[in-house]
C-alpha positions as a Markdown table, in Angstrom:
| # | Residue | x | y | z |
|---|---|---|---|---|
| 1 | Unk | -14.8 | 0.7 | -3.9 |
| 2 | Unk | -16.2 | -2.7 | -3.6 |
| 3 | Unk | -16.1 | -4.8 | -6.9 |
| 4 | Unk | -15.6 | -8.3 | -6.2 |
| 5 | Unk | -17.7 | -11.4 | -4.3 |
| 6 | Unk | -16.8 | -14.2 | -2.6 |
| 7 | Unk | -18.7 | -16.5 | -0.9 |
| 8 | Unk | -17.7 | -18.7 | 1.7 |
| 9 | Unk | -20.1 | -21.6 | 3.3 |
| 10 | Unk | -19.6 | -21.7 | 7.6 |
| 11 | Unk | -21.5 | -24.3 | 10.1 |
| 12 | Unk | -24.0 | -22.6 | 11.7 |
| 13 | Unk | -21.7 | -21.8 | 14.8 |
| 14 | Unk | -19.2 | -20.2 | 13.3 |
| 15 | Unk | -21.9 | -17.8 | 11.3 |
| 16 | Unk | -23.0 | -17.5 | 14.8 |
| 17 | Unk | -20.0 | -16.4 | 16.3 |
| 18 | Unk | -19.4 | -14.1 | 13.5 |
| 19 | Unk | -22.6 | -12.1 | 13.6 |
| 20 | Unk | -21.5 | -11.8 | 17.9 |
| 21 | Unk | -18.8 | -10.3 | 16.7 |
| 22 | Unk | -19.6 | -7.8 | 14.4 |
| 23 | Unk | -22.5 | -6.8 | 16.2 |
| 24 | Unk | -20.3 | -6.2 | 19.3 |
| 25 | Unk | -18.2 | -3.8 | 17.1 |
| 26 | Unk | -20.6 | -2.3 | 15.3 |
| 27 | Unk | -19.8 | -3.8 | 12.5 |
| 28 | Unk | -21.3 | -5.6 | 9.2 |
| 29 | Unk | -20.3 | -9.5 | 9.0 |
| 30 | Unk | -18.9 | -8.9 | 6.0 |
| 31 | Unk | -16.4 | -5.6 | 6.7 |
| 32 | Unk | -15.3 | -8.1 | 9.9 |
| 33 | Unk | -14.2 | -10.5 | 7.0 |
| 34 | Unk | -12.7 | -8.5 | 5.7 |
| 35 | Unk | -10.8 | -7.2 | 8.1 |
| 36 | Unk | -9.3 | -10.3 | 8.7 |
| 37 | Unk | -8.4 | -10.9 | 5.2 |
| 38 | Unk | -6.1 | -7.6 | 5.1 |
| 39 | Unk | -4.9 | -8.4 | 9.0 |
| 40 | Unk | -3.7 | -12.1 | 8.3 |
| 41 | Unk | -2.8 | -11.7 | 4.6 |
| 42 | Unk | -2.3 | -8.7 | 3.0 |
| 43 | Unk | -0.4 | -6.5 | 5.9 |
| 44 | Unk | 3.2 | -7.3 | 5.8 |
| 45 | Unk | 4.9 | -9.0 | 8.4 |
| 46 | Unk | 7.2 | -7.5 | 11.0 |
| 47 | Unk | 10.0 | -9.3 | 9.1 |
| 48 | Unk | 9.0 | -8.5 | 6.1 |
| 49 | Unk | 8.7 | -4.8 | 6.7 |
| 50 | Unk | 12.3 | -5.2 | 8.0 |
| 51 | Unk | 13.4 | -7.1 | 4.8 |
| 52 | Unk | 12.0 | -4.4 | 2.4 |
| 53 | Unk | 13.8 | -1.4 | 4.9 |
| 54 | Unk | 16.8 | -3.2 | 4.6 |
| 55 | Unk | 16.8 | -3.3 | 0.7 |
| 56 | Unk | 15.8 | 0.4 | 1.0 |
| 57 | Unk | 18.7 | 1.3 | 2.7 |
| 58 | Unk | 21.2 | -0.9 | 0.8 |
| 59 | Unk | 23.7 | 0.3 | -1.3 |
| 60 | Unk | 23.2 | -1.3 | -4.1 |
| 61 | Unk | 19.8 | 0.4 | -3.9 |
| 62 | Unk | 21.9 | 4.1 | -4.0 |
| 63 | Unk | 20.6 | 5.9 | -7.0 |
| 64 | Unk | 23.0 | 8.4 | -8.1 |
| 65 | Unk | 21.8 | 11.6 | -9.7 |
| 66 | Unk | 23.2 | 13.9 | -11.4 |
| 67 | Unk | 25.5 | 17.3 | -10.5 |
| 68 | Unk | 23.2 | 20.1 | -9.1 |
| 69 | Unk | 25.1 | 22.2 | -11.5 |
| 70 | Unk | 23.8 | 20.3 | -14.2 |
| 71 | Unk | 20.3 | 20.1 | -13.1 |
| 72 | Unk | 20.6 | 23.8 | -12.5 |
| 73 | Unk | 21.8 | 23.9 | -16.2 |
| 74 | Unk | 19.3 | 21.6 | -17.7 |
| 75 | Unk | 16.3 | 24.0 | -15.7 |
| 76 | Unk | 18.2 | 26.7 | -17.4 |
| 77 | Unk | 17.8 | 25.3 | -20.7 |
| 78 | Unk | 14.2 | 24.3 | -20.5 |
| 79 | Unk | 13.3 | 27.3 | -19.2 |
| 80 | Unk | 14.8 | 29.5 | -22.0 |
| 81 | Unk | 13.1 | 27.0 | -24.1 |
| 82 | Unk | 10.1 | 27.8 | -23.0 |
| 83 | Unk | 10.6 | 31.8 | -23.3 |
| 84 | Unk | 11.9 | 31.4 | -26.5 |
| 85 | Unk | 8.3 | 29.7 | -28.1 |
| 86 | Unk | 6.2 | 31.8 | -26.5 |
């Protein structure tokens, strides 16, 4: 949902060029804005989608979790829990 203004000021041939555009793709002036906005600033680069895979797959990222025997056990437990309030 749309919450938040901004207004910009253009010379008349950019606003021009704009409302081209956005009637050429069917388009409001403003969704075309912002369009660009999340294009150029708020999608994450190439490198930085490799960056953030590489810190993904790093093993200092490894999260170790416990035995399956103990979750098994711990499921157990709650589980009886559970039985035994009702």
């Amino acid at each position: 949902m749309l919450s938040k203004r901004v207004e910009i000021l253009l010379d008349p041939a950019e606003m021009e060029a704009l409302r081209r555009q956005a009637k050429k793709a069917k388009k409001s002036v403003g969704a075309l804005i912002r369009e660009a906005v999340k294009e150029k600033f708020l999608t994450p680069t190439p490198k930085e989608r490799k960056e953030a895979l590489k810190r993904l797959l790093s093993p200092q990222r490894a999260i170790s979790f416990p035995s399956w025997k103990k979750i098994k056990r711990d499921l157990e437990d709650g589980m009886r829990r559970g039985i035994e309030t009702d």
